[in-house]
C-alpha positions in Angstrom: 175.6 149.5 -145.9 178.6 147.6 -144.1 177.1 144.4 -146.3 177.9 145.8 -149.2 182.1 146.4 -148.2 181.7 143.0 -147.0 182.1 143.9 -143.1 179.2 141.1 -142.4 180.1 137.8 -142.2 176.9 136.7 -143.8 175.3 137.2 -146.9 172.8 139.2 -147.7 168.8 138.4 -148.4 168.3 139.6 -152.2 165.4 141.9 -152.3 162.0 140.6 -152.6 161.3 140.5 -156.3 164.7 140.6 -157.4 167.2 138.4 -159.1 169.1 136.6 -156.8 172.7 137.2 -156.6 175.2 135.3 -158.3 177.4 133.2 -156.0 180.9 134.2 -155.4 183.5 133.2 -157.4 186.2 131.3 -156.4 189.6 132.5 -155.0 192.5 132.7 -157.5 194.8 130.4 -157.3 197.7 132.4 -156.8 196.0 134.2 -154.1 197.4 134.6 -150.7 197.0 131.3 -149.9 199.7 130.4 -152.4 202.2 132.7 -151.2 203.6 131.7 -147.9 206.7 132.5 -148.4 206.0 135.9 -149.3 206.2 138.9 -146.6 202.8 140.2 -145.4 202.2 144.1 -145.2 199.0 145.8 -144.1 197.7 144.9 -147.3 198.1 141.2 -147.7 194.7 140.4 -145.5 192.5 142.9 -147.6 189.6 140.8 -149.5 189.2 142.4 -153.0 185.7 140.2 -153.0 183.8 142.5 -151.0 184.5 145.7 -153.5 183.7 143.0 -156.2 180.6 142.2 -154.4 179.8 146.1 -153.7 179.6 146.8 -157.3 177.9 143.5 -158.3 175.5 145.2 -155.5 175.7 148.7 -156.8 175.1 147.7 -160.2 171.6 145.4 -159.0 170.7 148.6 -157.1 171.2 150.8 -159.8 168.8 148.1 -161.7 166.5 147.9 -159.4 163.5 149.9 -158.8 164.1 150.3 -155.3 167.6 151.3 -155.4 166.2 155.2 -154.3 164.6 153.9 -151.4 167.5 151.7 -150.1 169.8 154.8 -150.6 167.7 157.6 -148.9 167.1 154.7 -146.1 170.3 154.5 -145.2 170.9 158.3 -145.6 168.6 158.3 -143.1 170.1 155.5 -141.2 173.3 157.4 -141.3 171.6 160.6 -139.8 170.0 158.9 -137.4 173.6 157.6 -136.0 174.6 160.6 -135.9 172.4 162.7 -133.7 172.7 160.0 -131.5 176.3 160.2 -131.1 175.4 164.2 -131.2 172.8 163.2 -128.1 175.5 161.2 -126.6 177.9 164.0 -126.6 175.8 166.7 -125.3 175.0 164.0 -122.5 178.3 163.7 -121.7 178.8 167.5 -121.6 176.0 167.8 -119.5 177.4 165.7 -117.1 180.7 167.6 -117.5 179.2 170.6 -116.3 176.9 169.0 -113.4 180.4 167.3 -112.1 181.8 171.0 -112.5 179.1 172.2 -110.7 178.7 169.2 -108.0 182.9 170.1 -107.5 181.8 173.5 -106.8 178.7 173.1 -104.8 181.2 170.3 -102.6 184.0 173.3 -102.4 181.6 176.0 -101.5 180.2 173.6 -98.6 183.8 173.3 -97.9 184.7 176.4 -97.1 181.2 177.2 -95.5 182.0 174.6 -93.0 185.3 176.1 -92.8 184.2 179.3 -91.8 181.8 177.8 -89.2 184.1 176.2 -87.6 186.7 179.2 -87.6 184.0 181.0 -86.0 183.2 178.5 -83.1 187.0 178.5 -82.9 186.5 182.6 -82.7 183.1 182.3 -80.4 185.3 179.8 -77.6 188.2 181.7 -77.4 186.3 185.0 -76.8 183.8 183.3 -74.3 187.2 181.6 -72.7 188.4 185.2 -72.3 185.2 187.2 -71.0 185.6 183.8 -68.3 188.7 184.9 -67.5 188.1 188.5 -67.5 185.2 187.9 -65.2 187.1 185.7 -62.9 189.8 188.6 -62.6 186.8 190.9 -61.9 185.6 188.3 -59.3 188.8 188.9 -57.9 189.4 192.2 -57.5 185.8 192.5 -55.9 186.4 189.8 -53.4 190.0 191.7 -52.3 188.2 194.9 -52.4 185.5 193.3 -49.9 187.8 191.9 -47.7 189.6 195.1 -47.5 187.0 197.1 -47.1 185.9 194.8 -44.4 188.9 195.0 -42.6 188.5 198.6 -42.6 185.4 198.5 -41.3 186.1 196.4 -38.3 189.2 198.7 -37.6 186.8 201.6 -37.4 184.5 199.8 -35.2 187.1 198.9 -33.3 188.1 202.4 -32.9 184.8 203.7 -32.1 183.9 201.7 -29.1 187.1 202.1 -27.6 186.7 206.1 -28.3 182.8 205.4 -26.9 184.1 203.5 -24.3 186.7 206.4 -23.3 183.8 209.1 -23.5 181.7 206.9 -21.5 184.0 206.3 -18.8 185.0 210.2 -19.3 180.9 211.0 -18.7 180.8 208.6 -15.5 184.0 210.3 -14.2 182.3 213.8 -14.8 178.5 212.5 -12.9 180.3 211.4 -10.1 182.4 214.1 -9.2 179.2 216.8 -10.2 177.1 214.4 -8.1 179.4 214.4 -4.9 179.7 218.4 -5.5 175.8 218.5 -5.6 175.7 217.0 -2.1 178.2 218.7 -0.7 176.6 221.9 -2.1 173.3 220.8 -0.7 174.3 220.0 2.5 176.3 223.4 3.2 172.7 225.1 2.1 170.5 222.9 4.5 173.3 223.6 7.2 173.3 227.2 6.7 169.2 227.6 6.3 168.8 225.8 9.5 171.4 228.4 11.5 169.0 231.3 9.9 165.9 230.3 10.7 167.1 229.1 14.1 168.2 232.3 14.4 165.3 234.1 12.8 162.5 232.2 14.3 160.5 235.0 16.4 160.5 237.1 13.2 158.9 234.4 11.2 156.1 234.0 13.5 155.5 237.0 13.8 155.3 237.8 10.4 152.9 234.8 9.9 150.6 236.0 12.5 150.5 239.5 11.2 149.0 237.9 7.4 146.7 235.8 9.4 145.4 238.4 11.0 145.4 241.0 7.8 143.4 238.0 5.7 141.0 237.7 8.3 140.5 241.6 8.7 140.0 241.4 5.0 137.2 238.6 4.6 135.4 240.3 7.4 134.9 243.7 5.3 133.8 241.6 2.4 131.9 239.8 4.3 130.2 243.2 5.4 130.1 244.9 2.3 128.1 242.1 0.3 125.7 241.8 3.1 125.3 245.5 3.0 124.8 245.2 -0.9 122.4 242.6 -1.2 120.2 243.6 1.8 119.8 247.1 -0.1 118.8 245.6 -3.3 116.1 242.9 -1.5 114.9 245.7 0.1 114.2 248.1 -2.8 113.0 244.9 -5.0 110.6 243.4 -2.2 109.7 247.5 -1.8 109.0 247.7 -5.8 105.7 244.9 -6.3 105.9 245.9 -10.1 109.5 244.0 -10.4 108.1 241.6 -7.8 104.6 240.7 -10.2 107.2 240.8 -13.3 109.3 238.4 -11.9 107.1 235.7 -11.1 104.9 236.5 -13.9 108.2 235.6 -15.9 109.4 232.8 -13.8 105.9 231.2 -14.5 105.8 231.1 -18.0 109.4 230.1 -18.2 108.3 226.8 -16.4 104.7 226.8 -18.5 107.1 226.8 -22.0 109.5 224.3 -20.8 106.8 221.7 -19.9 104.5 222.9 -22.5 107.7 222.0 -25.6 108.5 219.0 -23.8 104.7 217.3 -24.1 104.0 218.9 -27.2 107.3 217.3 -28.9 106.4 214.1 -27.7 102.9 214.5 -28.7 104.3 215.0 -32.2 107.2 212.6 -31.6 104.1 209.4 -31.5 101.7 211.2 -34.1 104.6 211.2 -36.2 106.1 207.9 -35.7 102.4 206.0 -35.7 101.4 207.2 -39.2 105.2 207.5 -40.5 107.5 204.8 -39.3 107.1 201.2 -38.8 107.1 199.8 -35.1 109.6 197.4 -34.2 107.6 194.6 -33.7 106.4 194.7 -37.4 108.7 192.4 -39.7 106.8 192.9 -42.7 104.1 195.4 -44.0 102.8 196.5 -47.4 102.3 199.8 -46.0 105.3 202.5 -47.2 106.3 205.5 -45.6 107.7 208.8 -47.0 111.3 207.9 -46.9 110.2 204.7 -48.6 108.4 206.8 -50.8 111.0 208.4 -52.1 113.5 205.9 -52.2 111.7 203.3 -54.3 109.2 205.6 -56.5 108.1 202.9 -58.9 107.4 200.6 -56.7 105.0 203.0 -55.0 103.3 204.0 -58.4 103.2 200.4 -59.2 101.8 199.9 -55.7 99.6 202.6 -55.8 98.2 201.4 -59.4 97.4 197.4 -58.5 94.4 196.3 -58.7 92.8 193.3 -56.6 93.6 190.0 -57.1 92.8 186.3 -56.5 93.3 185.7 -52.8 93.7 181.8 -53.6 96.3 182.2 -56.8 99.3 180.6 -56.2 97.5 178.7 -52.9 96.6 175.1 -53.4 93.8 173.5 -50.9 91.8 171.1 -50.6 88.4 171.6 -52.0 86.4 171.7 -48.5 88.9 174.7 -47.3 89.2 176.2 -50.3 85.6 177.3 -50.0 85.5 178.2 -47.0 89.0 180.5 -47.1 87.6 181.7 -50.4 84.4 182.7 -47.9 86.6 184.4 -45.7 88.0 186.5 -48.2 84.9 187.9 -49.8 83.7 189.0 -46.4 86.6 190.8 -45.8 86.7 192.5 -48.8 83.2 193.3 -48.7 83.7 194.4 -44.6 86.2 196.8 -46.2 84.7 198.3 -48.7 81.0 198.8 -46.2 83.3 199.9 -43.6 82.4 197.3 -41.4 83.6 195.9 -38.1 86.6 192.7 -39.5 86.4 189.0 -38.1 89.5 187.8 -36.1 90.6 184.4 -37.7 92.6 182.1 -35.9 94.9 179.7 -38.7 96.8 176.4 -37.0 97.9 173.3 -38.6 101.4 171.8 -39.6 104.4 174.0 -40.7 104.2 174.9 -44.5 101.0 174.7 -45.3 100.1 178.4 -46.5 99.0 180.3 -43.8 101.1 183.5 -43.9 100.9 182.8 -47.9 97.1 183.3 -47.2 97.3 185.8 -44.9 99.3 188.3 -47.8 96.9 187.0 -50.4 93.9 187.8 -48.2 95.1 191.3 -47.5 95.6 192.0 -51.4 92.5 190.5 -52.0 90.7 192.5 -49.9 92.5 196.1 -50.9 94.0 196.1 -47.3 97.5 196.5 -46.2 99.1 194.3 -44.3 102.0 193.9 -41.4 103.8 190.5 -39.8 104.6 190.2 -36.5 106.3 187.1 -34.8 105.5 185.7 -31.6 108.8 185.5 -30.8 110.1 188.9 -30.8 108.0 189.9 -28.0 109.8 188.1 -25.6 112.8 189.4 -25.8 111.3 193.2 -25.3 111.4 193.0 -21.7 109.4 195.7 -20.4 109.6 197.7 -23.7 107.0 195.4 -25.1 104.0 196.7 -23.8 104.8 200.1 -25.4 106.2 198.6 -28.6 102.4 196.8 -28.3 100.9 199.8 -27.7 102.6 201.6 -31.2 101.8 198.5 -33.2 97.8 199.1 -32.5 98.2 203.2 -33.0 100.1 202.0 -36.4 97.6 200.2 -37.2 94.9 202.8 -36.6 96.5 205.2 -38.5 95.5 202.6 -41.8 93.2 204.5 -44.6 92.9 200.9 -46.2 92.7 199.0 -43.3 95.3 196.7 -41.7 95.6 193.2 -41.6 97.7 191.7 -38.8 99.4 188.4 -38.8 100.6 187.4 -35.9 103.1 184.7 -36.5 103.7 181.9 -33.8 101.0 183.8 -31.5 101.8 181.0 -28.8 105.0 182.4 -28.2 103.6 185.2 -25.6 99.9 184.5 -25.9 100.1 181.7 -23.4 97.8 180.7 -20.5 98.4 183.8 -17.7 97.2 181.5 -15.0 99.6 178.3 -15.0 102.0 178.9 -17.7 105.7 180.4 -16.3 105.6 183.6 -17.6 107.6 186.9 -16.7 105.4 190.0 -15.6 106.8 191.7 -18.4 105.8 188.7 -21.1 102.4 188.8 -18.8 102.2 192.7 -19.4 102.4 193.0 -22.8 99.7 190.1 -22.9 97.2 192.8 -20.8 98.4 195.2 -23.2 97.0 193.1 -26.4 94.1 192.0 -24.6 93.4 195.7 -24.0 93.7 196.2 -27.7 92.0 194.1 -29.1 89.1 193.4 -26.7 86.4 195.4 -29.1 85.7 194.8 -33.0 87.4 197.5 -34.7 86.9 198.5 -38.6 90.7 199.8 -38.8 92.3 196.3 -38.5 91.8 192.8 -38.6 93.9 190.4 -36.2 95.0 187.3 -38.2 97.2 184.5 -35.5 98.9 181.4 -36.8 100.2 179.1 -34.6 100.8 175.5 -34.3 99.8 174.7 -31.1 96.6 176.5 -30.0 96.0 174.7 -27.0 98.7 176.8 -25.4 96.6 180.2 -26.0 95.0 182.0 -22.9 91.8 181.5 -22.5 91.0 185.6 -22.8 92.5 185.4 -26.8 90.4 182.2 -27.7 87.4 184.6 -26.7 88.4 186.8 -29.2 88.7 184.9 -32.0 85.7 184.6 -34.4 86.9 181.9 -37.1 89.4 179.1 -37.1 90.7 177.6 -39.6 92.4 174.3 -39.4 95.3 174.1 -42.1 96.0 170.4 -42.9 98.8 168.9 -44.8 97.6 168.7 -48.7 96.2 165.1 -50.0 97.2 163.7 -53.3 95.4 165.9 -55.6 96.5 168.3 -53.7 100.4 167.5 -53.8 100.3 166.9 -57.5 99.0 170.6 -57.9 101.8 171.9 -56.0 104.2 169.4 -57.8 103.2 170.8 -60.9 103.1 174.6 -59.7 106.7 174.5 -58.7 108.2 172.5 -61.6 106.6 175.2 -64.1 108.2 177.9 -61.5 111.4 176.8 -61.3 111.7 174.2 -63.8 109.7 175.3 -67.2 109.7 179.0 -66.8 113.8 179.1 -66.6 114.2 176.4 -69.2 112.0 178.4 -71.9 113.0 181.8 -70.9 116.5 181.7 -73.0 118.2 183.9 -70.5 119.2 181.6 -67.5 121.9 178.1 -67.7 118.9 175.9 -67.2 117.7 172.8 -70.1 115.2 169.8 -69.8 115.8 166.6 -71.4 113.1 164.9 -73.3 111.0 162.7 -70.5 106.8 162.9 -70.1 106.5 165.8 -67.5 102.7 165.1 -66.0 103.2 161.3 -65.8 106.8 162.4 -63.7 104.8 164.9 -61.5 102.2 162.3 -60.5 104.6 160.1 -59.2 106.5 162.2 -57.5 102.8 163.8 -56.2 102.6 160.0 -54.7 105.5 159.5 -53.5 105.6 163.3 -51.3 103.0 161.7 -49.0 102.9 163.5 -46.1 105.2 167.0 -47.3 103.8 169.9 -47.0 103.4 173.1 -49.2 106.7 174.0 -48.2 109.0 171.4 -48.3 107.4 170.5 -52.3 108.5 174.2 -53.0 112.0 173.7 -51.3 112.1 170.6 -53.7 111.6 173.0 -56.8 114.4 174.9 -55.9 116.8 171.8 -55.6 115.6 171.0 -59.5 117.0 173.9 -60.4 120.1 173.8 -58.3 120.9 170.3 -59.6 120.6 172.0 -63.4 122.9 174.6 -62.8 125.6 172.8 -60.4 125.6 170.2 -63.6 128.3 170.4 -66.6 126.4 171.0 -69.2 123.0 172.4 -67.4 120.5 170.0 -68.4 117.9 168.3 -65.5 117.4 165.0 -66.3 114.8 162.5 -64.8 117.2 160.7 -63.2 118.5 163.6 -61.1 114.9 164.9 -60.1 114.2 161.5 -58.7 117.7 161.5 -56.6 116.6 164.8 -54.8 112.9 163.5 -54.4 114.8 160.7 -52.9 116.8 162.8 -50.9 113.9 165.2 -49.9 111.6 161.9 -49.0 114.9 161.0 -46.2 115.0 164.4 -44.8 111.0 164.2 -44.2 111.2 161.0 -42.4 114.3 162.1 -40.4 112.1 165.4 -39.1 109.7 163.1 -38.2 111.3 160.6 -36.1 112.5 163.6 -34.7 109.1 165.4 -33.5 107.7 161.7 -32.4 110.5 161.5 -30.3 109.7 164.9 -28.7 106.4 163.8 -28.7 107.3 160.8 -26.9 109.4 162.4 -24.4 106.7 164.9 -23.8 104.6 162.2 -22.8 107.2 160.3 -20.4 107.7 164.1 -18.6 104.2 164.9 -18.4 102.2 162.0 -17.1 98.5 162.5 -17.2 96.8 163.5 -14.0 95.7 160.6 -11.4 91.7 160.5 -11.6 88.9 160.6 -14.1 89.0 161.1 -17.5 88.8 165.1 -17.1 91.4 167.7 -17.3 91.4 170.5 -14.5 90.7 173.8 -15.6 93.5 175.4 -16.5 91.7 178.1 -18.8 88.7 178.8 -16.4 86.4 175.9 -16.6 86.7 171.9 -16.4 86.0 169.9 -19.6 85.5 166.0 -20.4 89.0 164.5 -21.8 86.9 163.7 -24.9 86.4 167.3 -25.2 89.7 169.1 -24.8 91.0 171.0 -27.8 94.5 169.6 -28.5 97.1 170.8 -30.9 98.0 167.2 -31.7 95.0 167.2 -34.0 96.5 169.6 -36.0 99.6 167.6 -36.7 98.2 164.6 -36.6 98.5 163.9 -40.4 102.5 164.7 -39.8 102.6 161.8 -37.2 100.2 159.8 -39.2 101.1 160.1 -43.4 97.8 158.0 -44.1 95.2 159.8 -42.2 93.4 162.3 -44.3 93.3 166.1 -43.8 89.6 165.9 -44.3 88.8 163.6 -41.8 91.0 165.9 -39.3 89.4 169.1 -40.4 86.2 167.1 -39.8 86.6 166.1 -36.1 88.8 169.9 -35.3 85.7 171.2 -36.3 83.3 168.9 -34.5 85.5 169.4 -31.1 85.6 172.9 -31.5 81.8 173.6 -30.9 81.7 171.3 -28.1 85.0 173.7 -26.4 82.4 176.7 -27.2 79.6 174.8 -25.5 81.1 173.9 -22.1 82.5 177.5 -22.4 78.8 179.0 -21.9 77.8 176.2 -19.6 80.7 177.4 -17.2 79.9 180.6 -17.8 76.3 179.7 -17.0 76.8 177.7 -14.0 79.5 180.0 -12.4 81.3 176.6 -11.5 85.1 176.5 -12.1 85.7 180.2 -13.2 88.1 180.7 -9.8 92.1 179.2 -10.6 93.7 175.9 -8.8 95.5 177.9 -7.0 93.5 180.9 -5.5 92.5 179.1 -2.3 96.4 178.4 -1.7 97.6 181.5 -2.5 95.1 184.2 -1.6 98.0 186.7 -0.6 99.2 186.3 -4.0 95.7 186.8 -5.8 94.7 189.6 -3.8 98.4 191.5 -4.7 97.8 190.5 -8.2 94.1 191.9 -8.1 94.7 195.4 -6.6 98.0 196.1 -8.2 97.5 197.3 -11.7 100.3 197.2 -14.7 102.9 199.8 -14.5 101.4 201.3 -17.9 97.7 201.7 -16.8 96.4 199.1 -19.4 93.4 197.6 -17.7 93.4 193.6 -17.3 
């Protein structure tokens, strides 16, 4: 509306539709510009065209049709100003009161930061005091330790000069009761020696009056116990009834004492033979009472097996197989006919199942069975033909019958004639001879060794079937490989219970390489690699066997081998260089009893021949053992036959010796 008071400097557009607006009319003449001279007031500048032209406008607008719209527009125009000068003003008291409250917030952080500081002020001067009030304690305890120090070394002082006084008082004191001792002493020795000096005839004769007083008195007794015991000997010797009842008494005294004294060692042996285990017997399957009791399950379940397999869990070749397999249904069927058992005889490498046979073989056939070593007999000394003797009565005392392996038999059943043995070692050896020098249906006598050559001549004569034990061939090895990797390989990694996984590689293609590459391991040492398998799983982080860490202890197994066998060819060797062959023909003397062609002689080198040699076969080796075996058994008989050889080396050189040997018998009374 400030158009219409004429407070624009322009004019206005007419309406649309309208009539247009007259122009203005000119200024009077007189106006103000005429006038100079005249004063001005606040008037003189007012323009009286702009009411003119406000009601030439009001009058259009009141004759025009939109005159109510242009009024209630700038109504509205009007109201609009003013709630924005209304907005404006509550703005501004807004901000009145947010600079009130900023002014407060700023003065209450004032005096917050007041009162911290005043309290830091507070907190320094009361920590500034306690320093000084512990300073001043300080103090006073340090001046109280000195003092009391100084006390301390005044007493001191005073007691070791008041100790020394009382010593010196004490040593004062000795001397003078010391000097007053000797004097006193000396006055009594003086005056003892004037009385008996002057009471020496009285002495003596006092002293020869209680000699002869003593002497009267022994006499009497002497006498009177003689009289006494002549009296009673008479009337006894005089009275035959107390005479007949005395040695009547006397004798069965003597019969009761001897009598108890046989009877419980007679006991003692039944006892121990069919209770207790002998000392020589490492391992049985045979329990006692005390085991009995202590492990009752293991009885029942004992008790309650039934046969099994003897080859399960043994891998051979198929030649041996058959004829171990043999072995083992004629001793089972020996058993249960009651018949008279086979000795065997087992040799070959280390590790290639003989005691694992052995057990089998006894389970197989419903027998118990005990291991002995070789080596433990030794050691016995003379004990060992007893402990001999007590391992055969043991044995007797078997209601299943007893197998018994003899473990490294070489170690005391060596040659008697030309080996270096001790009598006792030589003693014990009668004593086994004695044992087993019949068939017996109570045991069977089962000897490993590794070098058989070394037996006497005696044992080989009592053993019915050998067995030669070769190192397994490929076929062989990969049966093993694969028996230990399920052992100790699958079986943990399936079970869920153990730390043991397998990683994802093709398991029979793996164990036929590794079955290639173990040329020349035995049984053994393929198991002993199954258990480093498993020990590489569980010494890893996370557990898991991978291919790459079987082959790096197959590797490491494979290293080991060839060291222990540059090892035993250097024995070998050495053996050899010590040892020279005897000067001659090609025949060996007769050591065991007879001579044989060299081409003849049994030699344990046979039986590790495959360890010296990894591509000789064990069949070819079995082959020629057994082919050179026969031909031993043949010259045997021929010496036999012939009488030729049967005397030792040595009897023509020694026939003191021989004849001593011949007509002095063991200490023991075993027969030779």
């Amino acid at each position: 509306m400030s158009w219409l008071f004429g407070l624009n400097r322009g004019q206005p557009e007419p309406p649309p539709g309208g009539p247009a607006m007259p122009p203005p009319p000119p200024p009077p003449a007189g106006g103000s510009g005429g006038g100079g001279d005249k004063p001005k007031d606040k008037w003189s500048n007012f323009d009286p065209t702009g009411l003119e032209r406000a009601a030439n406008a009001a009058k259009e607008l009141d004759k025009s049709r939109h005159a109510k719209e242009a009024l209630e527009l700038a109504r509205m125009q009007e109201q609009s100003t003013q709630l924005e000068h209304q907005s404006k003003m509550k703005e501004y008291e807004a901000a009145v009161e947010q600079l009130k409250g900023d002014q407060i917030r700023i003065q209450a952080e004032e005096r917050r930061k007041t009162l911290n500081e005043e309290t830091k002020q507070h907190q320094a001067r009361a920590q500034y005091q306690d320093k000084l009030a512990r300073q001043r304690y300080e103090e006073q305890l340090r001046q109280q330790q000195i003092l009391n120090e100084e006390n301390l070394r005044k007493q001191e002082e005073s007691v070791q000069k008041q100790e020394a006084m009382r010593k010196a008082t004490i040593e004062h004191e000795m001397e003078l009761r010391h000097k007053n001792e000797l004097m006193r002493i000396e006055a009594e020795a003086k005056a003892r020696g004037r009385v008996e000096r002057e009471n020496a005839d009285i002495i003596r004769e006092q002293i020869r009056l209680k000699a002869a007083e003593h002497r009267q008195t022994v006499l009497e007794s002497i006498k009177t116990a003689g009289a006494v015991f002549g009296e009673g000997f008479r009337a006894f010797v005089s009275d035959w009834d107390k005479v007949t009842a005395t040695v009547a008494g006397l004798t069965l005294l003597a019969v009761g004492v001897y009598s108890a004294r046989n009877a419980t060692a007679v006991a003692g042996r039944y006892i121990e033979a069919r209770l207790g285990k002998p000392s020589l017997v490492r391992e049985t399957s045979r329990f006692s009472v005390g085991e009995a009791i202590k492990h009752p399950v293991k009885t029942v379940k004992r008790l309650k097996s039934k046969p099994q397999d003897a080859l399960e869990g043994v891998v051979l070749n198929p030649s041996l197989e058959e004829r171990v397999r043999d072995i083992a249904i004629a001793t089972r069927n020996t058993r249960q006919n009651n018949g008279l058992y086979r000795n065997i005889l087992m040799y070959g490498p280390p590790g290639t199942g003989k005691t694992l046979f052995a057990k089998k073989l006894a389970v197989h056939s419903g027998m118990d069975y005990a291991i002995m070593t070789g080596g433990d007999v030794a050691p016995m000394g003379r004990d060992g033909v007893t402990a001999m003797h007590k391992v055969f009565d043991w044995a007797n005392t078997s209601r299943r019958g007893l197998l018994l392996f003899v473990d490294e038999a070489d170690a005391f059943l060596r040659k008697r004639a030309t080996e270096k043995i001790s009598e006792d070692l030589r003693a014990t050896l009668n004593a086994f001879l004695y044992r087993t020098g019949e068939q017996s249906n109570k045991f069977m006598l089962v000897l490993a060794s590794n070098q058989p050559e070394q037996f006497d001549w005696a044992i080989n004569d009592r053993i019915d079937e050998i067995v030669n034990f070769a190192l397994p061939g490929l076929e062989e090895r990969e049966r093993l490989v694969r028996l230990y990797f399920d052992k100790y390989v699958l079986e943990p990694a399936t079970g869920g219970r153990q730390r043991l996984k397998l990683a994802q590689f093709d398991y029979g293609k793996k164990c036929s390489e590794i079955a290639k590459r173990t040329e020349g391991m035995s049984g053994r040492e393929i198991s002993k690699l199954g258990v480093a398998w498993q020990a590489a799983a569980y010494s890893s982080e996370d557990g898991v066997l991978t291919e790459a860490m079987i082959d790096a202890r197959v590797d490491d197994a494979i290293k080991q081998h060839h060291q222990k066998m540059d090892w035993l060819r250097a024995e070998v060797e050495a053996a050899k260089s010590l040892t020279p062959p005897p000067a001659g023909a090609g025949a060996i003397a007769g050591k065991m009893g007879f001579t044989l062609p060299l081409k003849d002689a049994p030699q344990a080198q046979e039986s590790i021949a495959a360890v010296l040699e990894v591509n000789a076969r064990p069949e070819s080796a079995e082959k020629r053992a057994s082919q050179d075996l026969p031909d031993c058994a043949d010259a045997a008989k021929e010496a036999e036959a012939t009488g030729e050889g049967v005397a030792e080396p040595d009897s023509e050189s020694k026939p003191g010796k021989q004849e001593k040997t011949a007509s002095s018998p063991p200490k023991d009374g075993t027969p030779v």
